[in-house]
LOLOVO-30037 format. One record per residue (C-alpha): residue in one letter; x negated, y negated, z. Coordinates in pm, whole numbers, plus 50000, padded with zeros to 5 digits. Layout:
% LOLOVO-30037
NODE  r     xx     yy     zz
NODE  A      X      Y      Z
...
% end
This chain:
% LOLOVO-30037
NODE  r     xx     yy     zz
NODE  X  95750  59800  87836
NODE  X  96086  59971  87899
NODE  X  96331  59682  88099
NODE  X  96422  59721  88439
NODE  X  96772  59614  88476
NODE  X  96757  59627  88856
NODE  X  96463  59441  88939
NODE  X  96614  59148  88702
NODE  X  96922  59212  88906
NODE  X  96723  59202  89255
NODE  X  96539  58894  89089
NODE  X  96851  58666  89050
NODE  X  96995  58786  89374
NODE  X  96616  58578  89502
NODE  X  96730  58301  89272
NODE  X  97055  58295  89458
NODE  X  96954  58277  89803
NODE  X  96647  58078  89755
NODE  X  96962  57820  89612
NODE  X  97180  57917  89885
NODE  X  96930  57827  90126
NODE  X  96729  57490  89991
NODE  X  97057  57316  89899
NODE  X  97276  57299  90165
NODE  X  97080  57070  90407
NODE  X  97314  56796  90188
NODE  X  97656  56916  90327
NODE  X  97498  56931  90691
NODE  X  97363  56585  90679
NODE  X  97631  56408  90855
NODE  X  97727  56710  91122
NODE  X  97304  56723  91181
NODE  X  97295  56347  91268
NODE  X  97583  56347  91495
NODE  X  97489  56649  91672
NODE  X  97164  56566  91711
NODE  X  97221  56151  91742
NODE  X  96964  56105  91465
NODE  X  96862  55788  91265
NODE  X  96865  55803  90871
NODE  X  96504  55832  90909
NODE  X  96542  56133  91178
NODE  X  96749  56248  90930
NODE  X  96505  56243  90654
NODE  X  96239  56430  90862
NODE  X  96484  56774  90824
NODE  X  96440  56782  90384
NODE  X  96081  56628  90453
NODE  X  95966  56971  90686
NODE  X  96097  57150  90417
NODE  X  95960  57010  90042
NODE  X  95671  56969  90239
NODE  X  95618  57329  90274
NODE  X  95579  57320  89863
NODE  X  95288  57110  89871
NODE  X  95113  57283  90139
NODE  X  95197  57658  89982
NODE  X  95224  57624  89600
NODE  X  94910  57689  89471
NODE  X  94790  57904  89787
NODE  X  95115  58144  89694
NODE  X  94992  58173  89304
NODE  X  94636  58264  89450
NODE  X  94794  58506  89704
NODE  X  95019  58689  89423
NODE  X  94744  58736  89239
NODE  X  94596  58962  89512
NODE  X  94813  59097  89678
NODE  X  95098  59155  89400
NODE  X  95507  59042  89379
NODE  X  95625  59286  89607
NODE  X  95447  59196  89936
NODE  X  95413  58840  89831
NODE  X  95811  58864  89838
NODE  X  95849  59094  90182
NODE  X  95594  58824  90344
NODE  X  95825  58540  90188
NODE  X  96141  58662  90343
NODE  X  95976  58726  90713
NODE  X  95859  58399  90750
NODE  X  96200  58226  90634
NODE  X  96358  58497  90874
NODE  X  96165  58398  91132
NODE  X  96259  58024  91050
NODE  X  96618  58094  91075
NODE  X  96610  58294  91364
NODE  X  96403  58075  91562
NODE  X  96626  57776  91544
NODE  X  96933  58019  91562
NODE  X  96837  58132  91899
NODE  X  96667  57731  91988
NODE  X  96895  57506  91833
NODE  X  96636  57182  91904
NODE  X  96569  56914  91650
NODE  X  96205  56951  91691
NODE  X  96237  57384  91635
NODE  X  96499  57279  91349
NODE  X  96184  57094  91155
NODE  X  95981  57361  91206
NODE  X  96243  57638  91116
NODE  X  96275  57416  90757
NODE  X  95879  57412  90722
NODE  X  95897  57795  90766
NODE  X  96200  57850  90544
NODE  X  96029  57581  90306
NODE  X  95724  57817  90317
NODE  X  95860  58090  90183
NODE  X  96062  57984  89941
NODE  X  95804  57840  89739
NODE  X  95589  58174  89769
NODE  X  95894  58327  89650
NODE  X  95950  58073  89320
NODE  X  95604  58149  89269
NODE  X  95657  58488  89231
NODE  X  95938  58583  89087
NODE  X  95900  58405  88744
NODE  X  95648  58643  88539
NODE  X  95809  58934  88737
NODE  X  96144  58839  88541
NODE  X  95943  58818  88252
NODE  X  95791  59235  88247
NODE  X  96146  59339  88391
NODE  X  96369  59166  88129
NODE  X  96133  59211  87853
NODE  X  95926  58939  87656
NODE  X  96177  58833  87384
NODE  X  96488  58813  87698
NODE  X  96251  58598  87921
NODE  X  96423  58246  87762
NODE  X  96779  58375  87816
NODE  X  96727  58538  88179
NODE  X  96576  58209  88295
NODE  X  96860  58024  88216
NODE  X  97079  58273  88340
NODE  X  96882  58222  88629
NODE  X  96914  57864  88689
NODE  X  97281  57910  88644
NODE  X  97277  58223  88884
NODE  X  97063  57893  89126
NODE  X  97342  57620  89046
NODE  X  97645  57884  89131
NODE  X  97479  57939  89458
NODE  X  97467  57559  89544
NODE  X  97773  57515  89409
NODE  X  97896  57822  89671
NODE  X  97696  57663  89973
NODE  X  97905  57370  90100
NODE  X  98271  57606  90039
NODE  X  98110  57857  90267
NODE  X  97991  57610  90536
NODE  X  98320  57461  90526
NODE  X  98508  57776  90587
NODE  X  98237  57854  90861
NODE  X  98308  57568  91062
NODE  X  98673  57554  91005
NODE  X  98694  57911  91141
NODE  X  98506  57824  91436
NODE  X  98749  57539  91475
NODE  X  99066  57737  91460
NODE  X  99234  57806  91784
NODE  X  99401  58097  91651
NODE  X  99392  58477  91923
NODE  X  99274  58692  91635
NODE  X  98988  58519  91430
NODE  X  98641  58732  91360
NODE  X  98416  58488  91278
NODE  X  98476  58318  91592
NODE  X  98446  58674  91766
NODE  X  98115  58682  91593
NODE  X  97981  58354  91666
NODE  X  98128  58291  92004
NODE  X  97872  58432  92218
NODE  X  97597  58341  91967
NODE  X  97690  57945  91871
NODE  X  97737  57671  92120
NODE  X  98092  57491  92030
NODE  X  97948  57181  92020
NODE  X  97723  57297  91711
NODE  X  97889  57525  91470
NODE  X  97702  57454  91220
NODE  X  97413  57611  91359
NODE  X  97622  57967  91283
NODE  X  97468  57957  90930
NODE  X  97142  58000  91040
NODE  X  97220  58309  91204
NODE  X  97373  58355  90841
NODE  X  97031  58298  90713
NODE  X  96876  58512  90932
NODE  X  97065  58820  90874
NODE  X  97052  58726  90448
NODE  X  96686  58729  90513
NODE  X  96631  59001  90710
NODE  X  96865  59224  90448
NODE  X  96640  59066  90125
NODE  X  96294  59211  90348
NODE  X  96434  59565  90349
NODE  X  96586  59569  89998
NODE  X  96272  59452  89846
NODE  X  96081  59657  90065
NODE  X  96309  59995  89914
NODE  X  96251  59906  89556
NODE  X  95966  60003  89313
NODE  X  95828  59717  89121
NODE  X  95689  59725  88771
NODE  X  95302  59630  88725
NODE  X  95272  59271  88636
NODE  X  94985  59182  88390
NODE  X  94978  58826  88416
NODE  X  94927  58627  88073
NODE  X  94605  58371  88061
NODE  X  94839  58042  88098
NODE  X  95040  58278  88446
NODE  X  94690  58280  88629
NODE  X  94685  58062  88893
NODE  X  94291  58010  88932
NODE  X  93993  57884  89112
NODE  X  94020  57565  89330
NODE  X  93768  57424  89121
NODE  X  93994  57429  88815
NODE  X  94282  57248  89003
NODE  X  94025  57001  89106
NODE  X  93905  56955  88772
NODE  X  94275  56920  88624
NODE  X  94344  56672  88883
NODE  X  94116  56442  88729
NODE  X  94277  56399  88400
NODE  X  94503  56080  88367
NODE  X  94809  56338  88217
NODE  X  94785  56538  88453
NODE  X  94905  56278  88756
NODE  X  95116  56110  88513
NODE  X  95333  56465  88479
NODE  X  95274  56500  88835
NODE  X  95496  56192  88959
NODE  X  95728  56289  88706
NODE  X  95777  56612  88866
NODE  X  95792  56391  89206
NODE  X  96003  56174  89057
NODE  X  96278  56416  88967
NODE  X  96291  56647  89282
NODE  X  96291  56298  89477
NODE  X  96586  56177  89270
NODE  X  96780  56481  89287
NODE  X  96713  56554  89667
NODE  X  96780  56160  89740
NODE  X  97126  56200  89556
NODE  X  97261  56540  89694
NODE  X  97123  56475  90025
NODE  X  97291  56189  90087
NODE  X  97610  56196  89903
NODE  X  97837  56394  90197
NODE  X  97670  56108  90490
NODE  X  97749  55810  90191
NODE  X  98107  55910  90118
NODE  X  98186  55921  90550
NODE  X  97996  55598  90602
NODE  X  98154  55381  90345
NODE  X  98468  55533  90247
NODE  X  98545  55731  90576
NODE  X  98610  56055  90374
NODE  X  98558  56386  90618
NODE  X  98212  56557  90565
NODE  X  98328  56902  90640
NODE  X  98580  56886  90385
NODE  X  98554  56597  90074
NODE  X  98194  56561  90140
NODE  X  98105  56960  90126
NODE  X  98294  56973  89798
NODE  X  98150  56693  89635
NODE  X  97798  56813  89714
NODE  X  97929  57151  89559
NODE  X  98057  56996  89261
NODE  X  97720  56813  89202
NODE  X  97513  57152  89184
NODE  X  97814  57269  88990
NODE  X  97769  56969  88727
NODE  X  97448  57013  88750
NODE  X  97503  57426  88604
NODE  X  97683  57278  88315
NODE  X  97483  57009  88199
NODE  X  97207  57280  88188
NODE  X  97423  57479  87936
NODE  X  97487  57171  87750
NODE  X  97128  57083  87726
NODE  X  97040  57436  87580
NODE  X  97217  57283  87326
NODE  X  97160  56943  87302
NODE  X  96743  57104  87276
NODE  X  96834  57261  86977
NODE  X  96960  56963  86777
NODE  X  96730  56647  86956
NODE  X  96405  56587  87043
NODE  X  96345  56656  87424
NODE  X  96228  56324  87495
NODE  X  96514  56123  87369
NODE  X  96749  56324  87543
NODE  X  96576  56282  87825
NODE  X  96564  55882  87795
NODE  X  96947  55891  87749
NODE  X  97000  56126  88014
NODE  X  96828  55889  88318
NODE  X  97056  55589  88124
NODE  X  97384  55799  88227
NODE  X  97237  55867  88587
NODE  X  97159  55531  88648
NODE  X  97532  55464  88535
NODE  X  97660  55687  88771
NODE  X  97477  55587  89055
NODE  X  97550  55228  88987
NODE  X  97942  55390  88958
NODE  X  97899  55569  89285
NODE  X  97745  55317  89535
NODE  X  97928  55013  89395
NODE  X  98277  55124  89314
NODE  X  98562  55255  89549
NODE  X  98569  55569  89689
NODE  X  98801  55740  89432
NODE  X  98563  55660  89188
NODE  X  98250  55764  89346
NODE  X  98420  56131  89466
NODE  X  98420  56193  89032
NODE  X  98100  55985  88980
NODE  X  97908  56141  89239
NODE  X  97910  56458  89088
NODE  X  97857  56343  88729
NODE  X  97494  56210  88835
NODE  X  97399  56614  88886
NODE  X  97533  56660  88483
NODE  X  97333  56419  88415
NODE  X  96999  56522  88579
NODE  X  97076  56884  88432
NODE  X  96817  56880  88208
NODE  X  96556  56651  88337
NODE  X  96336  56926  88504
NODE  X  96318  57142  88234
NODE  X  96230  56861  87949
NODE  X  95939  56732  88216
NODE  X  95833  57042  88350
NODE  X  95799  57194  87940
NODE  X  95695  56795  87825
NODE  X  95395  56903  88107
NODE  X  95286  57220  87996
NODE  X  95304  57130  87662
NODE  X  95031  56858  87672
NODE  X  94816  57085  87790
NODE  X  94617  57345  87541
NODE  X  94507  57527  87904
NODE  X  94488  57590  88219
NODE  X  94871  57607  88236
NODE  X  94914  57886  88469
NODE  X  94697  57655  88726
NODE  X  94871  57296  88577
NODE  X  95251  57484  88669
NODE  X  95116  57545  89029
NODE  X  95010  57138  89045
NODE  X  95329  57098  88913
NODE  X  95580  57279  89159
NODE  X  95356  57132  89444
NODE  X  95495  56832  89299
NODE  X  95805  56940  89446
NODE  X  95718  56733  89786
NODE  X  95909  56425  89603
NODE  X  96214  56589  89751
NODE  X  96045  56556  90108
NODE  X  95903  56226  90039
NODE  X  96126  56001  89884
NODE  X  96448  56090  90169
NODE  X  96185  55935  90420
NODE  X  96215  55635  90196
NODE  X  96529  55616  90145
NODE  X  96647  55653  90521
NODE  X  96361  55453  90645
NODE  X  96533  55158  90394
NODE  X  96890  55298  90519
NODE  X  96800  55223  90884
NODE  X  96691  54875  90829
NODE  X  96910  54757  90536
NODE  X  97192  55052  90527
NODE  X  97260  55363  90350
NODE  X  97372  55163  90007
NODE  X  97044  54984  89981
NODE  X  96850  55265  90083
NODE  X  96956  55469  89779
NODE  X  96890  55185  89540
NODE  X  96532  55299  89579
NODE  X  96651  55613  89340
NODE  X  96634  55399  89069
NODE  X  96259  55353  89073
NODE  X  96202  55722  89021
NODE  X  96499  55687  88771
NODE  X  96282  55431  88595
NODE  X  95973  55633  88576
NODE  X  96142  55952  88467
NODE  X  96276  55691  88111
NODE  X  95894  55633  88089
NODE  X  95821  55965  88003
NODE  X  96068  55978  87688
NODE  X  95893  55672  87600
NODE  X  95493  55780  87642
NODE  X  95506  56154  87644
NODE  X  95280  56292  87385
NODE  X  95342  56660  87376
NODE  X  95056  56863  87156
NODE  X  95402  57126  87088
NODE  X  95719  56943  87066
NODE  X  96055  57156  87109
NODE  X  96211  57307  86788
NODE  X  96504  57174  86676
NODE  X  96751  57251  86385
NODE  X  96796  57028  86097
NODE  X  97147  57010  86023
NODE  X  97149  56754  85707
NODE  X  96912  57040  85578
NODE  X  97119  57328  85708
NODE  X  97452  57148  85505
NODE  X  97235  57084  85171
NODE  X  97056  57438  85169
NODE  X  97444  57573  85247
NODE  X  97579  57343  84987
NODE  X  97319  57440  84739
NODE  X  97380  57823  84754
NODE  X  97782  57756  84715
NODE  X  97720  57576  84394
NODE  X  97468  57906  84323
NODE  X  97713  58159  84390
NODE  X  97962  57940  84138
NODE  X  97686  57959  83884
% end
């Protein structure tokens, strides 16, 4: 099939505001709990309402794409986040904010359902590796953009300057006690935009390969009865809940214990985490080549665990470098599980994946955790529970038995074979 440049284009423009969107509840944290005079645990409701939404719609949204194709699947994913936005835009409540995230939530899983064999017919078969990673980085970039443009948002808003447009914009539409809330008119308009480009464009036919099919409800039934199958299931948990419960909290950590401004330090150091996080993944495409997955994967969770220890224990300095070096160092964890996964399985994978990314309600469970412990015990103890899902993500290196392991290059053997053929040519 001939490559459609401009659906892959229209594809990682999805990837980049389904990042611009999830991520950036971690830079609002501390502004959400003042405004709203919320308790960690109030706090952890807002990322709950919204990884929830992935375990209710996952495997509903692979069913649904399968009837009703990418193209409405995608329109009907960006009118329900629209209407999330728009709701709490025009309602700015803490009870319409939770369900404005379970909306948004919604339809960003549909979309992440399916957009990933549509990049594979636009960009071709043998480009599907390489646009996926460009994809993820395309993901990172926007998180990485997120907290910079909430930042200048609110600082605009702030400004007492005569000729200023966003606060023109805004000033009729934001209360000044909550300027925050202007990105969710943001959202709404991003949203809004995405429903009538998508619903412009002509998308390719998508035959979905055996191990893409979501199937029957039986079959996930069945699959949830196999001892692997849970065990890759909290590991998926596990992650999400372990990078969620680090970038969530870093911005309200950073002002509680080292008094550093949220709308400035903290934005930037939960943009430098996603931005760490975008080169650690282009590290690990290498580091895959020459190691097995699993070991890199143990050693990977050792260096988080370092850095977390780093970034709750030592001084503030420290933790505004360290911080940031625990998304590096999660980089590649999603990937190695999520492949680990599919990989143990010889099928069913199309309906394992859709188990799997409902597995993506770690992110909403473990912050409830974590602030429930941060209420009672403080912030600092409350993220120590991190290292329990740090602790069963190492188990995996250690008990994962792939059926396909990933392909790596033997370098002693690349250096003899080379050596061998100079002493040939001599000859």
């Amino acid at each position: 099939m001939k490559r459609n440049y401009y659906i892959v284009g229209l594809i990682f423009l999805t990837f980049f505001v389904i990042s611009f969107i999830t991520n950036i509840l971690g830079a609002l944290n501390p502004d959400v709990i003042q405004s709203f005079r919320l308790s960690l645990t109030l706090s952890a409701l807002l990322p709950f309402a919204f990884f929830i939404a992935y375990g209710v719609m996952s495997i509903p949204a692979g069913m649904l794409v399968e009837r009703y194709k990418e193209k409405t699947i995608m329109e009907a994913a960006f009118i329900i986040a629209f209407i999330g936005a728009i709701m709490f835009s025009i309602f700015p409540h803490y009870i319409v904010f939770l369900i404005s995230l379970f909306l948004m939530g919604t339809g960003m899983a549909m979309l992440q359902v399916a957009i990933n064999p549509l990049l594979r017919v636009s960009g071709g078969e043998e480009h599907f590796a390489f646009n996926s990673v460009a994809a993820q980085l395309i993901f990172g970039g926007a998180s990485f953009v997120a907290p910079l443009f909430l930042t200048f948002l609110i600082t605009s808003l702030k400004q007492d300057t005569s000729i200023n447009i966003v606060k023109v914009i805004f000033s009729n539409l934001v209360l000044s006690t909550l300027p925050w809330t202007s990105l969710y008119w943001i959202f709404a308009l991003i949203t809004l935009l995405m429903v009538v480009i998508i619903s412009f464009s002509k998308f390719p036919k998508v035959e979905r390969k055996d191990d893409e099919r979501a199937g029957s409800w039986a079959i996930h039934k069945m699959l949830f009865k196999q001892k692997r199958v849970n065990l890759y299931f909290i590991g998926i948990f596990a992650y999400v809940g372990t990078e969620q419960g680090v970038s969530y909290w870093i911005s309200k950590f950073l002002y509680t214990y080292h008094g550093y401004d949220p709308l400035t330090v903290g934005a930037s150091i939960v943009g430098r985490f996603w931005g760490m996080m975008s080169i650690g993944c282009l590290i690990g495409l290498i580091l895959l080549k020459l190691f097995d997955s699993r070991k890199i994967l143990s050693i990977a969770v050792i260096f988080a665990a370092t850095f977390l220890t780093i970034s709750l224990f030592g001084s503030g300095k420290t933790a505004l470098i360290t911080f940031p070096m625990i998304g590096f160092s999660l980089s590649v964890m999603w990937s190695i599980v999520f492949s680990l996964a599919l990989n143990s399985v010889d099928n069913y994978q199309g309906s394992f994946a859709g188990i799997l990314c409902t597995a993506i309600i770690g992110g909403a469970v473990i912050q409830l955790f974590i602030g429930w412990l941060g209420d009672w015990f403080g912030l600092r103890t409350g993220m120590l529970f991190i290292y329990l899902t740090l602790g069963y993500l190492f188990s995996i290196g250690i008990w994962a038995k792939p059926i396909i392991t990933n392909k790596t290059i033997d370098i002693k053997k690349k250096l003899r074979t080379g050596k061998a053929a100079r002493i040939s040519n001599k000859d």
